[in-house]
C-alpha positions in Angstrom: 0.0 0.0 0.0 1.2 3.5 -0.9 0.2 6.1 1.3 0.4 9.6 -0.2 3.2 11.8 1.1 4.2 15.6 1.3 7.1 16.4 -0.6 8.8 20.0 -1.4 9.4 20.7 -5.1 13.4 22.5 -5.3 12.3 24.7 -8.0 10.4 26.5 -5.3 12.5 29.0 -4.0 13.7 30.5 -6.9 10.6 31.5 -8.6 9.7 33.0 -5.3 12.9 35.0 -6.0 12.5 35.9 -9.3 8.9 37.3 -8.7 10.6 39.6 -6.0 12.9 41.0 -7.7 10.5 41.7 -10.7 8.2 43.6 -8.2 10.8 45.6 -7.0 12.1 46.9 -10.4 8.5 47.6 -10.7 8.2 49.9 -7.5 11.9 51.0 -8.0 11.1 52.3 -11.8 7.7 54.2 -11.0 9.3 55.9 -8.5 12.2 57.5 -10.3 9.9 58.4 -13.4 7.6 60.2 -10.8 10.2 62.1 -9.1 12.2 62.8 -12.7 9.0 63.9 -14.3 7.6 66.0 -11.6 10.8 67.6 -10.9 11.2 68.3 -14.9 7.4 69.8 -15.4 5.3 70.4 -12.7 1.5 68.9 -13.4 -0.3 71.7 -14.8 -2.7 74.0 -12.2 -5.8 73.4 -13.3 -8.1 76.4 -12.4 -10.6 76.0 -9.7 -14.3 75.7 -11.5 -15.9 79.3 -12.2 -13.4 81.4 -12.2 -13.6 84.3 -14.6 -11.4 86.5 -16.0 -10.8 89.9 -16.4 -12.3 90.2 -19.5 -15.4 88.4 -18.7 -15.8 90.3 -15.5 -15.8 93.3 -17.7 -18.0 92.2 -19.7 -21.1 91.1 -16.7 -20.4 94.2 -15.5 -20.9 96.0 -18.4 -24.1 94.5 -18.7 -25.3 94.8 -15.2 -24.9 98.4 -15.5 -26.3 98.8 -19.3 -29.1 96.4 -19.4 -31.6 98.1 -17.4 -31.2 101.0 -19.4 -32.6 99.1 -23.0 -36.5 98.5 -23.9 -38.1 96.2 -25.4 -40.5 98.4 -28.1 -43.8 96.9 -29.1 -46.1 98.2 -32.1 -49.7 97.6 -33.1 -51.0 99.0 -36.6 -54.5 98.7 -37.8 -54.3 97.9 -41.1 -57.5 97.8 -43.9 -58.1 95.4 -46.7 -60.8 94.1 -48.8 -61.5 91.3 -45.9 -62.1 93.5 -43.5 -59.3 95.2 -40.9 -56.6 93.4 -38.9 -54.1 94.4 -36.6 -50.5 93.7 -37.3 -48.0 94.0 -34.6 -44.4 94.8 -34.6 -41.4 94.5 -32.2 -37.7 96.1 -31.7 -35.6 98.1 -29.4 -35.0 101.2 -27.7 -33.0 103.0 -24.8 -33.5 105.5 -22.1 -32.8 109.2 -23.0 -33.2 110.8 -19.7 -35.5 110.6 -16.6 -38.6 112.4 -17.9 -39.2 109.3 -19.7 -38.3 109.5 -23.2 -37.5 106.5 -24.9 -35.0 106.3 -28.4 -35.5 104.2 -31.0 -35.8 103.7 -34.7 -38.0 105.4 -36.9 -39.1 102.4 -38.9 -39.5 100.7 -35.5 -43.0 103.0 -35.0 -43.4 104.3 -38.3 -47.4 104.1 -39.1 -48.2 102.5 -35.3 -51.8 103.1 -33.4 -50.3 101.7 -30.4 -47.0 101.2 -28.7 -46.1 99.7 -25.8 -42.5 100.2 -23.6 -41.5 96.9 -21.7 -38.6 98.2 -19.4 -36.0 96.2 -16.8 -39.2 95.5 -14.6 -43.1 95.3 -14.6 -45.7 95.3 -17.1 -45.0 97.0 -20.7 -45.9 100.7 -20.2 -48.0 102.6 -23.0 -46.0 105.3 -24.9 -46.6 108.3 -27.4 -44.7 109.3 -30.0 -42.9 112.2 -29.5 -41.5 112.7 -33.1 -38.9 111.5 -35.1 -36.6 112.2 -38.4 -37.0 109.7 -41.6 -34.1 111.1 -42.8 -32.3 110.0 -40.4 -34.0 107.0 -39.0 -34.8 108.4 -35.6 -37.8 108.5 -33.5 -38.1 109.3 -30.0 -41.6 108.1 -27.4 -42.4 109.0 -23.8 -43.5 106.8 -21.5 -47.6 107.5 -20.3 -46.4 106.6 -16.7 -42.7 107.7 -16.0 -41.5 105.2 -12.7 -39.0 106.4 -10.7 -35.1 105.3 -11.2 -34.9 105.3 -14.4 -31.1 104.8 -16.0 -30.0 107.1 -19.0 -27.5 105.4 -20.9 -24.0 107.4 -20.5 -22.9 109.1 -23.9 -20.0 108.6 -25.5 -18.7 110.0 -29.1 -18.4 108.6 -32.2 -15.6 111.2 -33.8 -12.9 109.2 -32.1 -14.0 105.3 -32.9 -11.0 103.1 -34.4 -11.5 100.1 -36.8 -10.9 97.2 -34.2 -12.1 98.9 -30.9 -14.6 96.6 -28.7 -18.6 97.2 -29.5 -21.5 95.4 -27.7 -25.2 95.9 -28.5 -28.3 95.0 -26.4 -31.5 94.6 -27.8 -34.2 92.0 -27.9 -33.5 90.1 -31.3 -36.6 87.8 -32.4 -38.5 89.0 -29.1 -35.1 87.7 -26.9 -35.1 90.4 -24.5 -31.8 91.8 -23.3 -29.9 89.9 -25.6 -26.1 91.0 -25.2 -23.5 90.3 -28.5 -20.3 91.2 -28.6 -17.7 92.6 -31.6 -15.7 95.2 -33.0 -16.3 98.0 -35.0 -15.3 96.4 -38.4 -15.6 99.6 -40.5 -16.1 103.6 -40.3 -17.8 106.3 -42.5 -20.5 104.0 -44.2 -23.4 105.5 -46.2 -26.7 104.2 -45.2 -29.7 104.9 -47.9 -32.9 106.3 -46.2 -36.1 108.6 -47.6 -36.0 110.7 -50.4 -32.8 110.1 -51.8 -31.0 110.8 -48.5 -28.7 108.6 -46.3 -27.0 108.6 -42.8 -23.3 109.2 -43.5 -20.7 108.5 -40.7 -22.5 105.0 -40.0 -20.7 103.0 -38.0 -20.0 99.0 -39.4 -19.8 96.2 -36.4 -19.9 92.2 -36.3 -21.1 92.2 -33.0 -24.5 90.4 -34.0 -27.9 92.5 -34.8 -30.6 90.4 -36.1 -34.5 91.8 -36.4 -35.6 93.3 -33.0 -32.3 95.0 -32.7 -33.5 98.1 -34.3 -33.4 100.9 -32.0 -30.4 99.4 -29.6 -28.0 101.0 -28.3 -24.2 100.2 -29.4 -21.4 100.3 -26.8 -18.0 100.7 -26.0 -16.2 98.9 -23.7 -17.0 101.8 -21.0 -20.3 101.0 -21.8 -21.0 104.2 -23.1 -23.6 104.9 -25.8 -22.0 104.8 -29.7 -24.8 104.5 -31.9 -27.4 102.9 -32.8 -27.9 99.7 -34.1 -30.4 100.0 -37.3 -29.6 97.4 -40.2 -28.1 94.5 -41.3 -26.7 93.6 -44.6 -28.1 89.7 -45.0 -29.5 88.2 -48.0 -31.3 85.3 -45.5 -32.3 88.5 -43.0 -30.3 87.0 -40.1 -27.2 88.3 -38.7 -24.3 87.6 -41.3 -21.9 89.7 -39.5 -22.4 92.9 -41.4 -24.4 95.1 -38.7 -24.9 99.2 -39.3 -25.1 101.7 -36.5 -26.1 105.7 -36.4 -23.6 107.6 -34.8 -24.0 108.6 -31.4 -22.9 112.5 -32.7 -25.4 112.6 -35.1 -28.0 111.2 -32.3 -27.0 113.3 -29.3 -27.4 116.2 -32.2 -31.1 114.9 -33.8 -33.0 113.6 -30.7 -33.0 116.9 -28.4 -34.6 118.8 -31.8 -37.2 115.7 -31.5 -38.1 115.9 -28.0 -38.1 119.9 -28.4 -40.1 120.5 -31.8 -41.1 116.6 -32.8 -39.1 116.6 -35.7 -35.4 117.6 -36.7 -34.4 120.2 -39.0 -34.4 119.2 -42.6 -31.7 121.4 -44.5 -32.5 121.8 -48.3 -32.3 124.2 -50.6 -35.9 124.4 -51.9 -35.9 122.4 -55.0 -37.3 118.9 -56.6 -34.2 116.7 -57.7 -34.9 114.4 -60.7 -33.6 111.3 -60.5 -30.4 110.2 -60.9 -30.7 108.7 -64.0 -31.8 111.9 -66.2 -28.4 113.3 -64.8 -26.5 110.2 -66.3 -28.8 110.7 -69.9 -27.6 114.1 -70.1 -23.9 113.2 -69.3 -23.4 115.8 -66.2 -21.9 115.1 -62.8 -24.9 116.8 -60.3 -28.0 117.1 -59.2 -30.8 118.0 -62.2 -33.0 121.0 -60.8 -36.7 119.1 -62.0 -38.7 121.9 -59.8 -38.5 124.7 -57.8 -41.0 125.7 -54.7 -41.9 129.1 -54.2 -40.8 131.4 -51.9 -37.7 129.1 -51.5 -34.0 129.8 -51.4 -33.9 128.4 -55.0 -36.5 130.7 -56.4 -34.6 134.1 -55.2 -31.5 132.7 -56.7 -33.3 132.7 -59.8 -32.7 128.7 -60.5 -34.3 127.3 -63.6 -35.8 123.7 -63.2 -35.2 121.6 -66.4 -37.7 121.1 -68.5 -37.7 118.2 -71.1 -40.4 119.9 -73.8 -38.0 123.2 -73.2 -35.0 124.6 -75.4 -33.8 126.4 -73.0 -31.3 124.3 -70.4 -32.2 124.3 -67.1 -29.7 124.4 -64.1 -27.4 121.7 -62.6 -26.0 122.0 -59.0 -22.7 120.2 -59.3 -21.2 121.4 -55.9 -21.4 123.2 -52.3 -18.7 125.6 -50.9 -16.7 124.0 -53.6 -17.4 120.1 -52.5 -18.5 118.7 -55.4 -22.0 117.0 -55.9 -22.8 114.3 -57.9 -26.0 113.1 -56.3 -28.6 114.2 -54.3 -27.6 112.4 -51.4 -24.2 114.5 -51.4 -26.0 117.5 -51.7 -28.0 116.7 -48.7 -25.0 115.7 -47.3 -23.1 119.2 -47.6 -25.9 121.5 -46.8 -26.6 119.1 -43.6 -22.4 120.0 -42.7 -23.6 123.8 -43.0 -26.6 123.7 -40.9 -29.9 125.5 -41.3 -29.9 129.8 -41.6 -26.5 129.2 -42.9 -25.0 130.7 -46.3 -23.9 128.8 -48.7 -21.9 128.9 -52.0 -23.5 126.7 -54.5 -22.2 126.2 -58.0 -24.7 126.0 -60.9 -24.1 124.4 -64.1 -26.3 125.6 -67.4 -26.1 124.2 -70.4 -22.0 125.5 -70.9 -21.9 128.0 -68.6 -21.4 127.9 -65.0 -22.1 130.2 -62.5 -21.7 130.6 -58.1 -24.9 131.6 -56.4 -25.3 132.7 -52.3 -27.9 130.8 -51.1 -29.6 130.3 -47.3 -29.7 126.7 -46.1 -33.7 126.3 -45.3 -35.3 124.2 -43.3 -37.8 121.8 -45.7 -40.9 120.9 -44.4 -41.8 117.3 -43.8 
């Protein structure tokens, strides 16, 4: 009989061995990579969760300070047709002027509106009149029925000293968003924005920061938060923000809305006379405004101008420049006798047929 036994294998020991000494390499390696590596490059500092920097702070503050000074704007316009009438409604921004209430926005933002309706930083939308505004220059102004107390101006700043590149942020309510902030630059300088009657803004102000519909009437900023113009068109063939946002100059605003609040309209400097269009200029191959009509009593009827007449041999007069600045359009023309103000003189060169003559004439103010 065989009786099982314990018996110890001599292989034994040594793999013990050899397992130890593996394990220690181990340990011994990953200790000398840590302490090379560490001591070579630190680990990186990783920043504790929510903290901001400078920049951003600047910016929350900014709009802390800004956004209770922007309105949401709300139209209603009774409309007729042959069903019967309907109201259609109509939305965009504004800002605070000063504490008696009155309230800046577009022009085309209230243009033909019954109703409007002010929805401020807190409470229910407040019902507003329309004090006046300028067409020309796309620039209305309403006061609030029911003027709270604490109300915010927006600080003024100046657009004479913008650079290409400096910081711009508009608030507005795009697509009914309210106090939607957007950030940017000013991308461009001295645009020429078309509005009524063959006029335009000039000095507009170009920005990427993004304006989409409802932003008409915001205020533009600069990184004081100070007001720089405001926002009033984008350039967009899908009518979405593409990047390409215009602004009115805060000069030109600061200069307009006071006349507004004061009279209910700003000054429209002319000259007294009915500019064909452009294209009859081109026809008849001169560089200037075509003299079509002339009203009476006008600063163009006591210097004797001659409106062209197309049945007529006799030529009729061409105004080709202002105080020697030439004009080739209509908008240029308005452009120049806007520089010299109303009740001011003026030198204006006339073109007829050959022969071309300077004429005095008083800068008027053109009824609406």
């Amino acid at each position: 009989m065989e009786y099982a036994s314990r018996t110890t294998n001599p292989r034994w020991p040594r793999i013990v061995a050899i397992w130890a000494l593996a394990l220690l390499t181990v340990w011994l390696g990953e200790r000398f990579y840590r302490n090379y590596v560490w001591t070579a490059a630190p680990p990186a500092v990783i920043p504790l969760e929510g903290k901001l920097s400078d920049w951003e702070k600047s910016n929350i503050e900014l709009f802390r300070a800004a956004a209770p000074s922007v309105a949401s704007i709300t139209t209603e316009q009774l409309r007729v047709n042959p069903l019967g009438t309907e109201i259609a409604q109509g939305a965009g921004s504004g800002f605070i002027w000063d504490q008696a209430g009155h309230i800046v926005t577009n022009y085309h933002v209230i243009e033909g509106a019954n109703t409007v309706y002010v929805q401020l930083h807190a409470g229910d939308p407040i019902p507003a009149r329309v004090v006046g505004g300028a067409r020309h220059y796309d620039i209305a102004v309403v006061k609030l029925s029911d003027v709270p107390g604490g109300l915010r101006p927006l600080p003024l700043g100046t657009s004479k000293a913008l650079q290409v590149g400096q910081a711009t942020y508009a608030i507005g309510n795009p697509f009914g968003l309210q106090r939607t902030l957007t950030t940017g630059i000013v991308s461009a300088l001295e645009r020429h924005l078309p509005t009524a009657q063959g006029r335009e803004i000039r000095g507009v102000i170009q920005t990427d920061a993004a304006i989409n519909p409802g932003n008409s009437g915001g205020p533009l900023l600069n990184s004081s938060g100070q007001l720089i113009g405001v926002n009033t068109a984008i350039l967009s063939e899908s009518g979405a923000s593409a990047g390409i946002g215009f602004a009115i100059p805060v000069d030109l605003v600061s200069r307009v809305v006071p006349e507004i609040i004061k009279t209910g309209r700003a000054p429209r400097p002319g000259l007294g006379i009915v500019a064909a269009d452009e294209r009859i200029a081109a026809q008849l191959g001169v560089q200037g405004v075509v003299v079509l009509g002339v009203a009476r009593g006008s600063s163009a009827e006591r210097a004797g101008l001659r409106p062209f007449r197309p049945d007529s041999s006799e030529p009729g007069d061409v105004i080709v420049a202002v105080n020697g600045k030439p004009t080739p359009t209509l908008a240029d023309l308005a452009a120049a006798l806007d520089e010299a103000g109303v009740g001011n003189e003026v030198t204006v060169s006339v073109k007829r047929g050959n022969q071309q003559r300077e004429v005095k004439m008083r800068v008027m103010d053109l009824p609406d």
